[in-house]
N, C-alpha and C positions, 0 to 999 in steps of 0.2 A: 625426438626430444627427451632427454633423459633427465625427467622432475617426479617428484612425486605428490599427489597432491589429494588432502584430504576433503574429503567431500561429505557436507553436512547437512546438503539440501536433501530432502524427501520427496520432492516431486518433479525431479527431473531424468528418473532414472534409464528412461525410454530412448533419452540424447546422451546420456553418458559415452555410448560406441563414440563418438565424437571427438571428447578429448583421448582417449584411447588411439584414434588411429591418426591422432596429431602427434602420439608417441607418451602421453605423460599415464602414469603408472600412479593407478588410485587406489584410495582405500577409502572406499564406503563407509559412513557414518553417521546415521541419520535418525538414532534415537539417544537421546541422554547417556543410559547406560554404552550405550556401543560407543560414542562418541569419547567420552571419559575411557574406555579402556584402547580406543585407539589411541588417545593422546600418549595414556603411559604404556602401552607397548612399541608405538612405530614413531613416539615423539623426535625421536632424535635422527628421524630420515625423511621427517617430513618439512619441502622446500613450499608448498605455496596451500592453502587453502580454501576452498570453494562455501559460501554460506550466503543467508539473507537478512536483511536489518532484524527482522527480531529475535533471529537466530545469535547473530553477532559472532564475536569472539571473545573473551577477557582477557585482562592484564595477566591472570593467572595460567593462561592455555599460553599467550606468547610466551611466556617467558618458558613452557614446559617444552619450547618446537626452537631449539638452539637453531638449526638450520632454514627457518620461515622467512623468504624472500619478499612475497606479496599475497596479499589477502583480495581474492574476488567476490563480488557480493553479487548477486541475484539482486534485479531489481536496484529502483534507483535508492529505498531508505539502508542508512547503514549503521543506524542511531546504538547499535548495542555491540557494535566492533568499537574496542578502547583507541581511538583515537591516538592520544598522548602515547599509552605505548609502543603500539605501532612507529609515531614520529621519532621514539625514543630511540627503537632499534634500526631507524631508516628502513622500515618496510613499505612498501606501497601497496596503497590500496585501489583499488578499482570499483568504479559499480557500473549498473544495467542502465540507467537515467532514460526513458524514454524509448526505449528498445518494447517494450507491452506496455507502450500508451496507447493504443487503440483496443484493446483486450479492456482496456482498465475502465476505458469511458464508453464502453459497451455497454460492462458490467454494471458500471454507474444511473446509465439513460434507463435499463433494463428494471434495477432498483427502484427508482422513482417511479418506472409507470405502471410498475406490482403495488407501490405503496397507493398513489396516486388512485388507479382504479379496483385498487382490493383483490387482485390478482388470485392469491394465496387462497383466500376464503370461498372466494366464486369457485375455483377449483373445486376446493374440498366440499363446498354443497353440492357441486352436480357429481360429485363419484356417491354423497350420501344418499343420491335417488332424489333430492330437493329442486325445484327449479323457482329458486330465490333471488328477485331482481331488484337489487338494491343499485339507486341513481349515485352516480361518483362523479366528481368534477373532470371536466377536460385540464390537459397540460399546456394544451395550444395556447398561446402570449403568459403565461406565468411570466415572472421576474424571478432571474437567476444569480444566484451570489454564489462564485467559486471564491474559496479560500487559497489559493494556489495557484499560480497562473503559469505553471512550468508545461512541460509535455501533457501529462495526462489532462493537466485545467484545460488547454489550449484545445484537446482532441473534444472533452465535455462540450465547449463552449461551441463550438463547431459545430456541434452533434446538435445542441439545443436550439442556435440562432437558426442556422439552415433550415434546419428539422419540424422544429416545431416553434417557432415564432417568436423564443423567448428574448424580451429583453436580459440583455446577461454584465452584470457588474462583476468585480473582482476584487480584493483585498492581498498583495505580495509586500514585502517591505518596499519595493520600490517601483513607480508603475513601468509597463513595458509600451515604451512610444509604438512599437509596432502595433500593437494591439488596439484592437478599434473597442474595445469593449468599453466602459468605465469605471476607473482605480476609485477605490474609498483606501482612508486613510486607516482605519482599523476594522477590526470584525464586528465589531460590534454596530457601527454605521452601514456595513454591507446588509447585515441579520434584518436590521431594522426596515433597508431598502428593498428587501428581496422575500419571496413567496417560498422560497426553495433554497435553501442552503447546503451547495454540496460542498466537503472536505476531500481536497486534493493535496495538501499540503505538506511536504516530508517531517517525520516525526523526533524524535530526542528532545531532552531537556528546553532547547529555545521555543517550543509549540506545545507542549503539555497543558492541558486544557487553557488551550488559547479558545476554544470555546465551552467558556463558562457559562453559569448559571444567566451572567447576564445577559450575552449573546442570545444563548436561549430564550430569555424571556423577550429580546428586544425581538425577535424571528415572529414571535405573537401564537397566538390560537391557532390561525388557520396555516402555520407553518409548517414545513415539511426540511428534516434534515437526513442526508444521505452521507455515509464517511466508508470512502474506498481507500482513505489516507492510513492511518494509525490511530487505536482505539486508544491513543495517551493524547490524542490531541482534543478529546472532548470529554467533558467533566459526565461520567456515566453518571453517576446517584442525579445530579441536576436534572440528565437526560431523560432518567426513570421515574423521577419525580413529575417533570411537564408534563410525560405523556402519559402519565397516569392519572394526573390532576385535572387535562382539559385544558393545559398551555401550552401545548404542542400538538400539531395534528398525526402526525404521524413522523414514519422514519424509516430507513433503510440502511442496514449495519452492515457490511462484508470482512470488518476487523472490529477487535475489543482488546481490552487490557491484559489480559491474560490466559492468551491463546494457547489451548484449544477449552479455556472452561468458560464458558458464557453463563452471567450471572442466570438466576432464576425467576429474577425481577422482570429481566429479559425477555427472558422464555413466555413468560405470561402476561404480557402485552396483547392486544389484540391488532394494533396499530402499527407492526411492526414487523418487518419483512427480514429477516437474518441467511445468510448465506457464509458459508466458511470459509474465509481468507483465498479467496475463486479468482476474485476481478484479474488478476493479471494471469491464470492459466487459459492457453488456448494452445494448440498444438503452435500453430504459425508463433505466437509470443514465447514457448518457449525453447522452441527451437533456435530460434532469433535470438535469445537471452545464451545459450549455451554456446553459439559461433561467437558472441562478443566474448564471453569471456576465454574462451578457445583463443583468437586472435591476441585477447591481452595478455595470457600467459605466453604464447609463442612471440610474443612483441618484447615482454621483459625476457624471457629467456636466450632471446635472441641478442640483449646488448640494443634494442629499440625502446623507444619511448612506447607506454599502453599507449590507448585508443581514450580509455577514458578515466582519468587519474582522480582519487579524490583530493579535494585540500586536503595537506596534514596543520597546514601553521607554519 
């Protein structure tokens, strides 16, 4: 297969031999500067692009890639690839949707029951030589509110009814009949319903703190919120506020707003379990992530429809 295709993810480098001996001919680029001088030296040879939602692409990188055929995105969000120009040039874009939802709602369940039983702290006392036994709540029948009810909510919700006994409500614009759970009509009636608030939800402009301050406060005191979704879908300063104030119980972050600087408000929580943008790496996920997008390139290159197309409009 003779394409070239520029590569902007960071953490898949171990699967790269993959698109390689499917035949397409890369050019690594996986930090700002490298990325920018790839564009203006091999801009005008490069046919497809490999990246992840908050990676993205601009209106200003398309238009510098005259020969850009389709855009692959790691992972299902793809909130920071421009849309509009992509449809303008008839590019196609591709994502991961669901391919590392069991990685995701791992990382998810795992979150919650560090935050839940002080995971973090207990650690760090017994390496200090302390044997400090502080009593923490059980998870078992907690009330669970996913924000999202797509692949990763579906894998969470699975994890927690089975698992550990949770009742589990859900808030999507529109309920999924298949789903045995129970739909609220916004998040803010889910917050109010539910012990535990996890964010599953894909991020850009339509979900930018769709949990607000109010959510927040309607979640209560003894609330716990987890976001393995995007750190634009919930309103940080509010966040940093409850759970510093004593209206929030705790929390578990695996993304923030402005990746890789996690505020310092953050940092110094005591309530609060952070983990670097992880959930969806696991060998199996992204092995799994790198065949999809393999196949979608060899599908367009080939004169076939991808596997898995985004809307343009």
């Amino acid at each position: 297969m003779s394409a070239t295709v520029l590569v902007l993810v960071e953490t898949i480098g171990e699967y790269l031999p993959m698109l390689e001996n499917a035949g397409f001919e890369l050019i690594v680029a996986t930090t700002p500067s490298a990325r920018q001088a790839a564009i203006e030296t091999h801009g005008a040879t490069i046919d497809a692009v490999l990246t992840r939602g908050p990676l993205g692409l601009t209106a200003h990188e398309i238009d510098a890639l005259p020969k850009l055929q389709i855009i692959t995105v790691i992972g299902a969000g793809y909130e920071r690839v421009d849309l509009p120009a992509a449809r303008a040039r008839g590019i196609v874009v591709t994502n991961g949707a669901g391919v590392n939802a069991s990685a995701v709602a791992d990382h998810a369940m795992a979150l919650l029951l560090a935050v839940v039983r002080d995971i973090p702290r207990a650690d760090a006392s017994v390496r200090r030589g302390e044997w400090s036994k502080v009593m923490r709540p059980s998870l078992a029948g907690k009330r669970l509110g996913i924000l999202g009810l797509g692949a990763v909510g579906m894998a969470i919700a699975r994890r927690a009814s089975l698992g550990f006994g949770m009742p589990v409500g859900y808030h999507s614009r529109r309920p999924r009949n298949e789903a045995e759970y129970t739909w609220f009509a916004d998040a803010r009636s889910l917050a109010q319903s539910s012990d535990v608030l996890m964010i599953a939800t894909p991020g850009g402009e339509g979900t930018r703190q769709l949990v607000d301050a109010g959510v927040i406060e309607a979640l209560g005191p003894q609330g716990l919120l987890v976001n393995v979704a995007r750190g634009s879908v919930v309103d940080t300063v509010a966040l940093v506020g409850a759970l510093g104030n004593g209206h929030l119980a705790g929390a578990g972050l695996d993304v923030f707003d402005d990746e890789p600087n996690v505020p310092e408000s953050l940092k110094a929580l005591p309530n609060v379990v952070l983990t670097p943008h992880v959930a969806g790496l696991s060998p199996d996920a992204v092995k799994a992530t790198v065949e999809l997008v393999t196949q979608n390139l060899l599908a367009h290159f080939s004169g076939r429809p991808v596997l898995t197309p985004v809307p343009l409009g």
